[in-house]
C-alpha positions, -999 to +999 in steps of 0.1 A: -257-476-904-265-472-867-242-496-860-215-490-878-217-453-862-221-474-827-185-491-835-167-457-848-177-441-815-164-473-795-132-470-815-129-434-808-134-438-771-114-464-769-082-445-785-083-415-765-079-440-731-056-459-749-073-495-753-072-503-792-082-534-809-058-553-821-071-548-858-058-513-859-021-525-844-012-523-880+003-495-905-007-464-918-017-449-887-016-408-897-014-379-872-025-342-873-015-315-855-042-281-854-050-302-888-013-301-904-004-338-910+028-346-891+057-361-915+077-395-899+107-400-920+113-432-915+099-442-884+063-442-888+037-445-858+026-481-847+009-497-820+017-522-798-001-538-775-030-516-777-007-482-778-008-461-806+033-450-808+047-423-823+081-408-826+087-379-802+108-353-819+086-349-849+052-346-831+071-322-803+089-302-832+055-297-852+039-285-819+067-257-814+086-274-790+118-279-787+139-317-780+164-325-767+177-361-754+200-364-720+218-388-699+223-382-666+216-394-630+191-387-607+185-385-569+171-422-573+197-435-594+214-468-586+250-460-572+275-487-584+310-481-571+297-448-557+289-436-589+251-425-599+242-447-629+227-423-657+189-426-673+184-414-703+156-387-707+135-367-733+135-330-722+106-310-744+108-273-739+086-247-750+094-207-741+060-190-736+070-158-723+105-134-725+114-103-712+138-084-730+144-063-703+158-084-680+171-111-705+152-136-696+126-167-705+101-183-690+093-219-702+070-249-697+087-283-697+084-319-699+110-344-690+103-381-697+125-405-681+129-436-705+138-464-680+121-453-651+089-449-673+078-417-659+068-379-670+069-347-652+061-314-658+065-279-649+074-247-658+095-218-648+089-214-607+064-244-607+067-284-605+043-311-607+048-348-596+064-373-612+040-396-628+042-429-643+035-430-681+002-450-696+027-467-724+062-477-718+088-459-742+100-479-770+134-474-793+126-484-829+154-477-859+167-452-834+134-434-828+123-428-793+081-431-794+062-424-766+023-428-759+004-409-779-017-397-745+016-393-727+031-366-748-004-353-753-007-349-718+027-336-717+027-311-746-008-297-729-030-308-760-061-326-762-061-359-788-090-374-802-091-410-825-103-410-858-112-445-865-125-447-896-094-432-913-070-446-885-060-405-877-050-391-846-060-353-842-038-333-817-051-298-811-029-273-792-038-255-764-036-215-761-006-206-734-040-194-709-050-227-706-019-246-699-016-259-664-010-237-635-007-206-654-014-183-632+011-191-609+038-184-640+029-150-638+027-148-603+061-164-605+070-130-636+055-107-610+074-117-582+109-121-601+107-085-617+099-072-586+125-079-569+146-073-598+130-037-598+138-031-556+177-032-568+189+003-566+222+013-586+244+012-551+234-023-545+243-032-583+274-016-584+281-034-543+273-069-562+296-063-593+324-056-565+314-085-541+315-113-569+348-106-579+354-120-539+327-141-531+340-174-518+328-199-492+339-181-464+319-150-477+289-129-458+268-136-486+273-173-485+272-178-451+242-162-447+225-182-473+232-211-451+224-197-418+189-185-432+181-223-445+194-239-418+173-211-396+141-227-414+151-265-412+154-256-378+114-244-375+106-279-384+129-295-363+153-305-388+195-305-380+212-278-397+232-281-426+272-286-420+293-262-451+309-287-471+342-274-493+337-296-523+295-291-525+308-256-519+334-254-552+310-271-572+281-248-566+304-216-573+316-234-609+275-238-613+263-202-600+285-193-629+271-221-656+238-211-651+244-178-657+253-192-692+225-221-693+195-220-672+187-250-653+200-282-636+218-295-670+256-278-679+263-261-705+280-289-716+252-311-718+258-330-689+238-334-651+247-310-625+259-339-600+289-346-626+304-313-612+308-323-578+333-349-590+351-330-615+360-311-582+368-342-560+367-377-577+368-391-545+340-375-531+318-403-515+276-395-511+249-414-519+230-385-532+233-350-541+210-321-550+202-283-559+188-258-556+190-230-579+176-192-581+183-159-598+171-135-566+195-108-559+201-111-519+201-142-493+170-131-481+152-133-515+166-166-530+155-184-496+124-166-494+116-174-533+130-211-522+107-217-500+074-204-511+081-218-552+077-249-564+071-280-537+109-296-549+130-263-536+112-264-501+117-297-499+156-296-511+160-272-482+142-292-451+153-328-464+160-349-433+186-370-452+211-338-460+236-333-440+257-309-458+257-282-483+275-257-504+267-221-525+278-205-549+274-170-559+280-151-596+264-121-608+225-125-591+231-162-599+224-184-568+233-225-567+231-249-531+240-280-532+232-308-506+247-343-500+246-365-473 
């Protein structure tokens, strides 16, 4: 009997890390979720090569996330014919918070990456590193699985191995306890603050300056005086305002007051803008930078002390030019070089 208990415990260890005996690489492998047994369809959990598997939207889903699956290109995509080749990626989302006053959510994320085999996290003002994933991503029957650690780890909950009745246990974790909370509601704080300094002259001035902003504006061009003011600080050559980064980022000031976030509202990556304005235009990379401040000063201001990506974006050596776009407290810069 002490042995046998010895074994279970070495099984149980060995799950959560992610090295499994072969013997368990067969069927029937069930998984629980705060104790509710997650249904498969048919695409049931497997393990290979020491990997317990399971599919992704069914674990997610149960966990009350939501799942989507994307393809689009990244700032490390292979160009071919100076074209960014598209990965294709999970994107879990989970809103944790909303404001009904201002209309707004605030979410945690996950994005998995399928061939580059990597996971990152965040949520709304915050970004972690990219990672590389324990398991490699496997397509079965038309089921994307991942690692049962991975989207663990991703979906913030703890898992734990059953072996004697081949069950994995995920247990969710209260909002409080998820990564870098705190700075989420410093990130609240700060946002409905400076929502709250607007007075009704400054509202009624924006409603009258949208209808003309364009890339010759005051508000644009101070936007890129102010960020090229900081890439100067650090030594860094200023940014040159570029007409087709500067089209594209009006058309997505005014998508992401539709859709927050870097993917349109027609599903696809933000670059694919930039060439639905010039299909000619030749860069080896582009990025963004996105915000919902009300003034120049705020959005560069919130870029550079949020998440490590935006600050970044703004003092990247390898951009040379950039273009913003303005609509209705919505703010969008793009960079190429």
């Amino acid at each position: 009997m002490k042995k046998k208990r010895i074994m279970t415990a070495l099984l149980t260890t060995a799950m959560v890390f992610g090295a499994v005996p072969t013997a368990f690489a067969a069927d029937n492998i069930t998984v629980t979720v705060d104790g509710q047994k997650v249904s498969f369809g048919d695409q049931q959990p497997v393990n290979i090569n020491g990997r317990v598997m399971v599919p992704v939207r069914a674990v997610a889903e149960k966990m009350g996330w939501d799942v989507s699956f994307e393809k689009y290109s990244t700032n490390d995509s292979p160009v071919v014919n100076g074209r960014f080749q598209e990965y294709n990626h999970v994107s879990l989302n989970k809103t944790v918070k909303e404001d009904k006053d201002l209309d707004r959510k605030y979410l945690y994320f996950t994005t998995i990456t399928i061939e580059k085999k990597t996971i990152i996290s965040g949520s709304s003002g915050y970004l972690e590193e990219e990672k590389a994933l324990i398991a490699d991503p496997v397509v079965k029957n038309g089921r994307t699985l991942l690692g049962i650690r991975d989207l663990a780890n991703g979906l913030n909950a703890d898992v734990q191995w059953d072996g004697a009745r081949k069950e994995v246990k995920l247990t969710t974790k209260p909002v409080e306890q998820y990564p870098n909370y705190d700075k989420l509601l410093k990130y609240i704080e700060e946002y409905r603050k400076a929502v709250g300094e607007q007075t009704d002259n400054q509202k009624e001035q924006q409603k009258q300056e949208k209808v003309e902003v364009t890339n010759e504006s005051s508000y644009i061009d101070e936007v890129i005086r102010l960020v090229n003011e900081e890439r100067e600080k650090v030594g860094v050559s200023s940014l040159v305002l570029d007409s087709t980064l500067a089209k594209a980022a009006q058309i997505r000031a005014k998508e992401i007051t539709q859709v927050w976030g870097h993917t349109r509202p027609n599903g696809q990556d933000f670059r694919t803008v930039v060439y639905e304005v010039n299909k000619n235009y030749e860069t080896k990379s582009i990025s963004e930078n996105i915000s919902s401040w009300y003034n120049p000063e705020t959005t560069v201001n919130g870029w550079m002390k949020s998440t490590k990506g935006h600050k970044e974006n703004m003092l990247n050596t390898k951009w040379k030019y950039a273009g913003v776009g303005y609509e209705d407290s919505h703010w969008v810069i793009m960079f190429s070089d």
